[in-house]
N, C-alpha and C positions, 0 to 999 in steps of 0.2 A: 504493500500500500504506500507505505516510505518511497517505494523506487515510483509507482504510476505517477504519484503527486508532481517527484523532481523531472520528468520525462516530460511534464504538460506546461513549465517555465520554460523561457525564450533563456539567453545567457547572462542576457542585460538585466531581465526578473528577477533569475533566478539569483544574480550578484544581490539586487537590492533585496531580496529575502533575506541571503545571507546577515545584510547590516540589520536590519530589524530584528534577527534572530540574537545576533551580536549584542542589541541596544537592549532588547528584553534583558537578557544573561544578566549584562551588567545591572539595569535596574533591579533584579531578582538580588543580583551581590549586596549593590549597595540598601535595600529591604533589610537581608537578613542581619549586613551590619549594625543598621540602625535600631532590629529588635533586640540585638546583643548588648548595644553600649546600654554602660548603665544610668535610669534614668534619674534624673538631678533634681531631688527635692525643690519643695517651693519654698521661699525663706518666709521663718514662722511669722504669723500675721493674725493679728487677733480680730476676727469676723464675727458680728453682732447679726440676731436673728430676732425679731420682734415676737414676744408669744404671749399667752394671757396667765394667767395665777391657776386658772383652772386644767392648764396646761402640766402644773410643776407638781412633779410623782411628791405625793403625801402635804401637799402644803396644807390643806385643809385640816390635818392632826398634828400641824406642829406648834411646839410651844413658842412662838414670833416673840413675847413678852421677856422674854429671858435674853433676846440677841439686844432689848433695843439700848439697856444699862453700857453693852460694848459699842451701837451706834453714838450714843450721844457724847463717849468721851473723843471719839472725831468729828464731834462737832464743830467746835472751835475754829479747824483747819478749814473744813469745807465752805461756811459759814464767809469765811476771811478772804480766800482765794480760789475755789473750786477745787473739787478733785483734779488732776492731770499725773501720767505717768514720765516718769525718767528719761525713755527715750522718745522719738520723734512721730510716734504712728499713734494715728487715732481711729477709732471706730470710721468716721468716714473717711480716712485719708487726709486728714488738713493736721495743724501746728496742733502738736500734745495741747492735753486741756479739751478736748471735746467730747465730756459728758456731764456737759451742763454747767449755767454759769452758776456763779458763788450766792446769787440772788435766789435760782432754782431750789439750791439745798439751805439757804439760809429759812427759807420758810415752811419746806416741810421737819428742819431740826427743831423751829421756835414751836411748831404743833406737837412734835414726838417729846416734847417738856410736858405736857399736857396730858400724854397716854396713862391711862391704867398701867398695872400690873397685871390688866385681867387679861388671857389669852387671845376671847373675842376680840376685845377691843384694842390689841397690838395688831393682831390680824388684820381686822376693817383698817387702821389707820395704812398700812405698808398697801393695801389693796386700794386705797383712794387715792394717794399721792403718789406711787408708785407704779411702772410698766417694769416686765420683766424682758431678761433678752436673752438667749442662749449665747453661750460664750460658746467659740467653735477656732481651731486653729488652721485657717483656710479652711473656715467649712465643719472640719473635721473634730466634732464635740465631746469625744471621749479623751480623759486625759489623766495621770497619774495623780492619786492622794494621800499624803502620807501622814504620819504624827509628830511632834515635836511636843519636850515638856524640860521643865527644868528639874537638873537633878542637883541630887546633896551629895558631897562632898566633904570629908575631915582636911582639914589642913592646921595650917601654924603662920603666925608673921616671921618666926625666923626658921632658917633651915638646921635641919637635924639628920640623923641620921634615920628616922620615921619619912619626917617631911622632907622629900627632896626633890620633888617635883615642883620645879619654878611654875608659878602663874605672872606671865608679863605682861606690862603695860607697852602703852604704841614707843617705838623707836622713839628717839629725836632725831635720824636719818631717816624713816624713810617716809620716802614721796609718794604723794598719789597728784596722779593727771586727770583730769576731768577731757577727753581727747574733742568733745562735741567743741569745745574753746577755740579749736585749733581746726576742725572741720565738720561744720555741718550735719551732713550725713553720719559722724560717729558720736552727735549728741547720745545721752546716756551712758557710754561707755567708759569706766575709769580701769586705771592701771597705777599701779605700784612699783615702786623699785627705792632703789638708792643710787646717789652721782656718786661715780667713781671715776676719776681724770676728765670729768666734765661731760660723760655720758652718762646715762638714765642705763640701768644695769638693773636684771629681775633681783629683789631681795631675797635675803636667806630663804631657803627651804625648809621645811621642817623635819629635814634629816638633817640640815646643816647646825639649825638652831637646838636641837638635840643632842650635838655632839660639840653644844658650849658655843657657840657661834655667838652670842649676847651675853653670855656670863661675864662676872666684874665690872657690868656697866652702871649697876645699880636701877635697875627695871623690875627687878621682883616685885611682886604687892604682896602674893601670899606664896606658900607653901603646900600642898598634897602628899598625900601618901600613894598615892594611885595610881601610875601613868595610865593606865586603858581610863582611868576613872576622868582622868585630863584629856584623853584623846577625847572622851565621847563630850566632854564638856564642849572644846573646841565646836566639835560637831553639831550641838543642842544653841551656844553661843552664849549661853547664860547659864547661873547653877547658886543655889545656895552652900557656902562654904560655912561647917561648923568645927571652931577654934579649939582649939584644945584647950583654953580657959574656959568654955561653955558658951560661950557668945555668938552670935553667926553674922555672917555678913552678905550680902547680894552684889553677884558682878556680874558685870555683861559688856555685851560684843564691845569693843572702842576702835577696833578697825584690823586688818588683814595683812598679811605680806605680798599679797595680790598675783598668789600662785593661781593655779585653778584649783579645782577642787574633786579628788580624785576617790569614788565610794571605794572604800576596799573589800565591801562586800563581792562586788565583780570583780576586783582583784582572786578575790578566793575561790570565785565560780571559775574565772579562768583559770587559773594553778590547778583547781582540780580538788582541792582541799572539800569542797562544799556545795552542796548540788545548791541551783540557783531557789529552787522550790524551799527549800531549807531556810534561805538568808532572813534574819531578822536583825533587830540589833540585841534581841538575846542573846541569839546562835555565834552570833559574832564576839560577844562578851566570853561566852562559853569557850572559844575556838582559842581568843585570846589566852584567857587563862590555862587551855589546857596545852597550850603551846607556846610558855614565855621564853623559848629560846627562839623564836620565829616573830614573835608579837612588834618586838622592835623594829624589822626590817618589814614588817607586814604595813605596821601605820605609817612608818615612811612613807610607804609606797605613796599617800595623799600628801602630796606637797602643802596644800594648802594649811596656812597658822593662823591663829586667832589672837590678837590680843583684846584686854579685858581691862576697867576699870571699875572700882565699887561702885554702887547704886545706894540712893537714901533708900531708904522704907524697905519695906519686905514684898513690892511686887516687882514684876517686870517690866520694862517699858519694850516696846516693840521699833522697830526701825521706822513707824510711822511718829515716834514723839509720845504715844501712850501707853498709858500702863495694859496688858495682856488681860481675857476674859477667860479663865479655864473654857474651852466648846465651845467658846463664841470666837474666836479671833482667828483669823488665818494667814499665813504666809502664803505670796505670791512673789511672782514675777511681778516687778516695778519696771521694769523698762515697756508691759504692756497693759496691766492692770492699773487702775490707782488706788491709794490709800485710803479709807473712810469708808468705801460703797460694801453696799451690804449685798452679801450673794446668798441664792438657796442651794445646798450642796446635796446632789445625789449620787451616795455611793456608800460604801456597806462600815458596820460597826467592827472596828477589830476584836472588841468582845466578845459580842454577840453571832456575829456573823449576818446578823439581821440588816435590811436596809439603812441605811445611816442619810436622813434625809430633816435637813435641819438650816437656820439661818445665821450667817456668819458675817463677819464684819474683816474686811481686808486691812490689816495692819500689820502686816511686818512683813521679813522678806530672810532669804536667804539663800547659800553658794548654789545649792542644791534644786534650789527652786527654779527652774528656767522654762519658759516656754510660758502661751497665750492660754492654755487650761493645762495648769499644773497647782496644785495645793498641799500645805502645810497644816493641821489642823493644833492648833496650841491645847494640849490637852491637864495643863496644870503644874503641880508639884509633886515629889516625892515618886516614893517605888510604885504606889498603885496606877498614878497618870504614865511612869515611863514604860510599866507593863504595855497600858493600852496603844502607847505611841508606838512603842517600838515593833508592835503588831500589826502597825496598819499600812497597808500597803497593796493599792485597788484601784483598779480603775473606775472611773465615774465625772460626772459633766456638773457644771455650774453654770446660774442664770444671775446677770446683775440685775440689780433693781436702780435704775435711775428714776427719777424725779420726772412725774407724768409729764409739767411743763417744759422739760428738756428738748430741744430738739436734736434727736439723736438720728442719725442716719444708720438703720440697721443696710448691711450688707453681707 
């Protein structure tokens, strides 16, 4: 059949068959290239979706009343200046700052002074003044949520051979760059280091600063006995320390060495030490202790340092300027999120295993936190909250609530 078809072309045809056949070939080639190369994610992008209340899994049986004591302590901000996030992208694409002017939240904060304590009437008030939006990252609404709480710690103001684990305050070398200064398009983004012969050079690691890198400078504030107990601090970013004279004191984040920040839980899934199903930061407390000839080179492995200075009073303040609501406050992403808005979170209880669908107020932030639906949920103090924190780890989506009068441009 091949031979009658070639026999019934002229020589002239059948040449130009040939290049058609030729031209296919190649476009078939270059086809399969292009299903081979890999394809290039889209850069994270926080897309807003317009929905109603009756829309959001269990809102109608949640206690609203309970989040609004954490809305009203960022009230102040909102009130002053409007919410806006860190870096440069807004819901509709225009100059950070677009969800809603300081006018919009100034008057639904002066009402929520006015609410009950009663369930009903926290409810009616966030369903009057309030549209909900699904939070989506290009779209894509499902997104990682974890727990965070503050833990206790023994330490000493001077070092012993118990206490010998330094808690450091910030350098007096090193720098941080705010690079949006300097360009634009990298508004939100800082970096850290130290000048060294008049270049900006990454600061110590925290294998470096481990092995004395800041010792004799006179930076200690306190003393530990712990180091896993210091690494997870770093990690949590805040912790109540109690003194070996009975006294305690509250410290928290003061800034970073401006490494990245490396989970060593995937450290361990890759080595092999620990199936990924397994990671908690129990298992990893566990891992630590039962491997303290491994444990130092394990936490190395997270570059990223934390320094720390005392706090008045006995709570937390959060990187939004307020003090933390145990289950009401949550870490985000600040380069996409902003501070003060109140979101409803669906996704499941580390306790229980039950749905976990509740309303939170975004206030703080952290290394770990990255991306357009990614959360932190602040679940308190002591061993019972760092049980629950340390177990949560689920996926699930968030709705903000802006201010009905807002004009938000859902996309």
């Amino acid at each position: 059949m091949r031979g009658t078809a070639a026999r019934r072309l002229e020589p002239g045809a059948r040449a130009r068959a040939h290049v058609g056949f030729a031209a296919l070939a190649t476009l078939a080639a270059l086809s399969l290239l292009s299903a081979c190369a890999p394809r290039i994610p889209p850069a994270p992008r926080l897309t807003l979706e317009k929905t109603s209340f009756a829309e959001l899994p269990g809102w109608g049986d949640g206690r609203q009343a309970e989040a609004l004591a954490a809305f009203l302590r960022s009230c102040p901000s909102l009130s002053e200046a409007g919410p806006s996030v860190a870096g440069s992208q807004t819901p509709d694409g225009g100059p950070a700052g677009g969800f809603g002017a300081p006018g919009d939240w100034r008057r639904v904060c002066d009402e929520a002074r006015d609410v009950s304590g009663d369930a009903a009437a926290a409810r009616a008030f966030f369903e009057k003044r309030f549209v909900p939006y699904l939070a989506g990252d290009n779209r894509e609404a499902e997104g990682l949520f974890t727990g965070y709480y503050v833990p206790e710690l023994k330490g000493s103001r001077t070092r012993s051979a118990r206490y010998h684990v330094p808690i450091y305050r910030v350098p007096d070398d090193l720098v941080t760059a705010d690079l949006g200064l300097f360009k634009k398009d990298l508004k939100g983004i800082r970096i850290a280091g130290k000048v060294e012969h008049g270049r900006l050079k990454p600061y110590d690691s925290r294998a470096e600063i481990d092995r004395g890198a800041l010792s004799g400078r006179g930076l200690e504030i306190l003393y530990v006995d712990n180091p896993v107990d210091a690494f997870f601090l770093h990690i949590q970013g805040s912790g109540r320390v109690v003194l070996d004279d009975g006294s305690a004191t509250m410290i928290g984040y003061a800034g970073t060495n401006g490494r990245p920040y490396v989970a060593i839980g995937r450290e361990l899934v890759t080595s092999g030490a620990m199936a990924k199903e397994d990671v908690t930061m129990q298992s990893i407390r566990a891992w630590l202790a039962a491997h303290p000839g491994e444990a130092e080179k394990t936490m190395a492995a997270n570059p990223s340092y934390v320094f720390f200075h005392e706090l008045p009073g006995d709570g937390v303040v959060g990187a939004a300027g307020v003090a933390l609501t145990p289950g009401r406050s949550l870490a985000v992403d600040h380069r996409f999120l902003p501070y003060g808005v109140p979101l409803w979170l669906d996704s499941r209880d580390p306790a229980t295993g039950e749905p976990l669908r509740r309303l939170l107020v975004a206030q703080d932030t952290g290394g770990a936190i990255t991306g357009p639906v990614r959360g932190d949920v602040f679940w308190g103090f002591g061993r019972e909250a760092g049980e629950r924190a340390g177990r949560m780890e689920d996926r699930g989506r968030y709705y903000l609530l802006l201010p009905r009068a807002a004009a938000v441009a859902a996309r």
